[in-house]
SETIMAR-93850 format. One record per residue (C-alpha): residue in one letter; x, y, z. Coordinates in pm, whole numbers, plus 50000, padded with zeros to 5 digits. Layout:
N
<rec r="A" xx="X" yy="Y" zz="Z"/>
...
***
This chain:
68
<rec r="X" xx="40776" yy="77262" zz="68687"/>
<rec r="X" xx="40546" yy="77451" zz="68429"/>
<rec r="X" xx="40563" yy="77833" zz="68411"/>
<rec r="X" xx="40219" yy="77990" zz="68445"/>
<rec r="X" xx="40159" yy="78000" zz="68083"/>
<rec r="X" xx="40321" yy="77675" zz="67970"/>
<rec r="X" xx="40078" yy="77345" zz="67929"/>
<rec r="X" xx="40236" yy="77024" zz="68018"/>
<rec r="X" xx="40108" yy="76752" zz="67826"/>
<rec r="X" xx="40144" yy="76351" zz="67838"/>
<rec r="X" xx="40089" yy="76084" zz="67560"/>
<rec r="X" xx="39999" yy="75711" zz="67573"/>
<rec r="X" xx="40362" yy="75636" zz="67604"/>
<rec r="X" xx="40399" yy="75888" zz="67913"/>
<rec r="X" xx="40641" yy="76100" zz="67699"/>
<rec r="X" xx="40636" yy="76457" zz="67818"/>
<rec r="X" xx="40602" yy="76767" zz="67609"/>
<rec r="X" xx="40564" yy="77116" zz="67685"/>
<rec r="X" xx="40316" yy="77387" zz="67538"/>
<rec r="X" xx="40348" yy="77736" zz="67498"/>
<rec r="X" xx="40047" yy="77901" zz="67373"/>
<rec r="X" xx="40133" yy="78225" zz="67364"/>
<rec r="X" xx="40470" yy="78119" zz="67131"/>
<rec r="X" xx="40274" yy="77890" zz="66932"/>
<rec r="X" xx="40594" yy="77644" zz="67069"/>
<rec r="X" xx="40525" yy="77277" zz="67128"/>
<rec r="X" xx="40860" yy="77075" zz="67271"/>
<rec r="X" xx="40881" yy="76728" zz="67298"/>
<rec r="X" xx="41119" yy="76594" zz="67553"/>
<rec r="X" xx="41214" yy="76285" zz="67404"/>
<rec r="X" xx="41304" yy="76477" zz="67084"/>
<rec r="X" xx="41709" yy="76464" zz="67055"/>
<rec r="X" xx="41868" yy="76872" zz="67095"/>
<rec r="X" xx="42038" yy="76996" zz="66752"/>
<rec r="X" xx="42387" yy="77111" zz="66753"/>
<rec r="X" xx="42493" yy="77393" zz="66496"/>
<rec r="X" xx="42842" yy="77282" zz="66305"/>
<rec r="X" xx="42802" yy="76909" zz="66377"/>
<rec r="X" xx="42864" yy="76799" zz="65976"/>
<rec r="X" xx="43102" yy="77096" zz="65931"/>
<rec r="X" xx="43409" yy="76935" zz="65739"/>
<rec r="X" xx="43202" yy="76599" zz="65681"/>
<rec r="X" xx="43008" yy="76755" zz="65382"/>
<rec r="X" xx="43059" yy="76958" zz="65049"/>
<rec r="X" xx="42842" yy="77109" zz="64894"/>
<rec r="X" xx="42828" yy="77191" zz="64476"/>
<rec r="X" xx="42885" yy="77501" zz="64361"/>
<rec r="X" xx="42599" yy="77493" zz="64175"/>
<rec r="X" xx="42349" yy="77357" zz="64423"/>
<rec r="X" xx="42105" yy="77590" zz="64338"/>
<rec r="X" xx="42130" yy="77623" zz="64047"/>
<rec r="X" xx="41809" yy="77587" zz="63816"/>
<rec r="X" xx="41708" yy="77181" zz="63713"/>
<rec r="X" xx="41694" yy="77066" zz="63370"/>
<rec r="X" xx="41338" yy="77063" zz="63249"/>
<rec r="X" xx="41363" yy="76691" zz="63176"/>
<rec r="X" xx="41376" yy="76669" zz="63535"/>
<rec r="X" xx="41168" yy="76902" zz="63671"/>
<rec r="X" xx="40873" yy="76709" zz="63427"/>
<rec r="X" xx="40957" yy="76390" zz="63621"/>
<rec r="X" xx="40938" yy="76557" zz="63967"/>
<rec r="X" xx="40562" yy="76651" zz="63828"/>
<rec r="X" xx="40456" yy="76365" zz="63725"/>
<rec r="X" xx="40484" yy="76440" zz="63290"/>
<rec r="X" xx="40847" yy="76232" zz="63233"/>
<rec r="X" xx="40622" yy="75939" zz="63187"/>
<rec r="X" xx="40427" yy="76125" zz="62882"/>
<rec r="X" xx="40733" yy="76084" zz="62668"/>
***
């Protein structure tokens, strides 16, 4: 059951989703719920993840590593 200010809306495949204006939320109900922690232990991650890219390739991620 929709709250007074929530919009219920249907596609062409009868999927439901739910609107909430006054949020600016949109919810499918078909779309699968995240869990927090589900990777911990699974993954590493570097040390230097963010740490700045070489410029040779930060020019192919725009497009100049071609020029060369």
């Amino acid at each position: 059951m929709a709250a007074e200010d929530e919009e219920i809306l249907r596609d062409r495949l009868k999927r439901t989703a739910a609107r909430v204006p006054e949020l600016g939320l949109s919810v499918a109900s078909g779309a699968p719920r995240r869990e927090l922690g589900r990777l911990k232990g699974r993954i590493e991650i570097a040390a230097d993840f963010d740490a700045p890219l070489p410029d040779e390739l930060l020019d192919d991620f725009e497009g100049r590593g071609a020029e060369k």
